[in-house]
FIFI-162193 format. One line per 4 residues: number of its first residue (from 1); their letters; for each residue x, y, z of C-alpha. Coordinates in nm, 4 decimals. Example, Ala and Ser with C-alpha at 12.3 -4.5 7.8 and 13.67 -1.06 7.14 Angstrom:
BEGIN
1 = AS = 1.2300 -0.4500 0.7800  1.3670 -0.1060 0.7140
% end
This chain:
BEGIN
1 = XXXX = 11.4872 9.7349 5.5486  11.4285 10.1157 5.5482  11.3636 10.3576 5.8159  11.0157 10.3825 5.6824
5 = XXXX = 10.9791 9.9982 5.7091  11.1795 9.9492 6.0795  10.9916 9.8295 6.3649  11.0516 10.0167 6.6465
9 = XXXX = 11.1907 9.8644 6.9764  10.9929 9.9724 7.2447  11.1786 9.9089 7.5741  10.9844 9.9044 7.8772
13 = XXXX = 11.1612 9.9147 8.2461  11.0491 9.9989 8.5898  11.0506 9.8566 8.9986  10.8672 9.5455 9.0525
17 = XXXX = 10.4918 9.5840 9.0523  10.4955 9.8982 8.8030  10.2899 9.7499 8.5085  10.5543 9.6702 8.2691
21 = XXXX = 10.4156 9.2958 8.2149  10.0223 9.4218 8.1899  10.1498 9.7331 7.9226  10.3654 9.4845 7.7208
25 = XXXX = 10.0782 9.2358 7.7474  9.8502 9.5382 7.6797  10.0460 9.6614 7.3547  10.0454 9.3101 7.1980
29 = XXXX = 9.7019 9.2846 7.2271  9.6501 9.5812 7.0561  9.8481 9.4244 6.7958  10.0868 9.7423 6.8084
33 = XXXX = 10.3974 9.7136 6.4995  10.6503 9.7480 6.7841  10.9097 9.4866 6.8756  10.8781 9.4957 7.3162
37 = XXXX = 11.1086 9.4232 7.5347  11.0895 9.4479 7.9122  11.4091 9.4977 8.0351  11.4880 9.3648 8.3667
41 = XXXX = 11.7038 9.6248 8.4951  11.6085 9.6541 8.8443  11.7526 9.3536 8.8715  12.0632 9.4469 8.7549
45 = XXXX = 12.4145 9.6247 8.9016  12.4557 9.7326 8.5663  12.3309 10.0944 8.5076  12.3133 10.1067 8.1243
49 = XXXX = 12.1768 9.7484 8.1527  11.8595 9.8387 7.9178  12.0980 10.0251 7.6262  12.3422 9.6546 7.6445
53 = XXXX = 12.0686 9.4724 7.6210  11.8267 9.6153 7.3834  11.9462 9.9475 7.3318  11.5904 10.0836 7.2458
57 = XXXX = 11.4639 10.3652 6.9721  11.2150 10.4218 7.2799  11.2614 10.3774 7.6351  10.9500 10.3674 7.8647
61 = XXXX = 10.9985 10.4103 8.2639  10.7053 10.3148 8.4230  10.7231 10.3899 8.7955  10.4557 10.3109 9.1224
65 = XXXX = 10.5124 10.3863 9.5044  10.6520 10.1486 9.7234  10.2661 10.1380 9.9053  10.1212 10.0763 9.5628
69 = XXXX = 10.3484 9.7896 9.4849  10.2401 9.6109 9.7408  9.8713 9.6190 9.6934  9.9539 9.5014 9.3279
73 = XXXX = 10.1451 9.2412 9.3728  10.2059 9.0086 9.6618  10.5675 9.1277 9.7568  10.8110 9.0160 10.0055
77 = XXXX = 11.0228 9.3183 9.9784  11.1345 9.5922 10.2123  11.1310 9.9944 10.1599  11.4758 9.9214 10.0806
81 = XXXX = 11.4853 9.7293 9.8084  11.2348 9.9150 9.6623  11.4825 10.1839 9.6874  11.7529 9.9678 9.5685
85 = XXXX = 11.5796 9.9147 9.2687  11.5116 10.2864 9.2145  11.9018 10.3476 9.2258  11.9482 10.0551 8.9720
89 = XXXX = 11.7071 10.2761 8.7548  11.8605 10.5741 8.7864  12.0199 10.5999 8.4729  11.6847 10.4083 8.2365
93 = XXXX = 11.5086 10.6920 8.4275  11.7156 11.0035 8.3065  11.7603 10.8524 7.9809  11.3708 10.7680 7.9258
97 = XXXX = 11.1769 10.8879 7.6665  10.8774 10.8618 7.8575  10.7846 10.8504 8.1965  10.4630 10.7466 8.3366
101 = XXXX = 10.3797 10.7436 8.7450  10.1331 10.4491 8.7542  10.0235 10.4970 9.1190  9.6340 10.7121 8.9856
105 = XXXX = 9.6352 10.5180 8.6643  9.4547 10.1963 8.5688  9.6382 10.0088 8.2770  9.3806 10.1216 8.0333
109 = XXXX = 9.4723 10.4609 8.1317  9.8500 10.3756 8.0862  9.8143 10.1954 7.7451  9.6366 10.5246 7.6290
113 = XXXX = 9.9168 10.7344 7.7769  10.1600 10.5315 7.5631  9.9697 10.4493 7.2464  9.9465 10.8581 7.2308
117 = XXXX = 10.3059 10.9006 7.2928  10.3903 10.6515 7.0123  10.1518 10.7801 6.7344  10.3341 11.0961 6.8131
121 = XXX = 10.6972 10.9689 6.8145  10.8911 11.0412 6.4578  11.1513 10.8642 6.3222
% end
């Protein structure tokens, strides 16, 4: 397969309650030519988790306040693990391609965000 003809790997990591499962959902529906992973890394105590794993041509960090977590999804977690998960993602986040703050978005809004970024990414 050629560069021309690769399908790029998207991968797509953030804290619980971000919007990584609606954008992957989102980008399949638009029947995008990406392969998508969502990479589970704030789960992990591995910091390069997401480059082991997938190692992604694109990395996406999608990121939401600890307040706006909880409104999207029902949550039993603490300030603190949301800032546990935050220092798991400290090195997907400096090594992201693109990062999006969910928090004033709706995931229209954040599909378009990405869907431009993409269209504009060369390989």
């Amino acid at each position: 397969m050629t560069t021309k003809n690769k399908r790029l790997v998207i991968g797509i990591v953030g804290p619980c309650g971000s919007g990584k499962s609606t954008l992957i959902e989102s980008l399949r529906m638009e029947q995008t030519p990406y392969q998508l992973h969502h990479i589970a890394q704030e789960h992990s105590y591995v910091p390069t988790m997401w480059k082991r794993m997938v190692n992604p041509d694109i990395l996406i960090f999608l990121d939401a306040s600890y307040e706006v977590t909880l409104q999207r999804r029902n949550l039993n977690w603490t300030l603190a693990d949301y800032q546990e998960q935050h220092r798991r993602l400290a090195n997907a986040r400096q090594y992201a391609d693109l990062y999006i703050f969910t928090d004033p978005l709706n995931p229209l809004e954040v599909l378009e965000i990405v869907i431009q970024y993409l269209n504009s990414y060369k390989t």
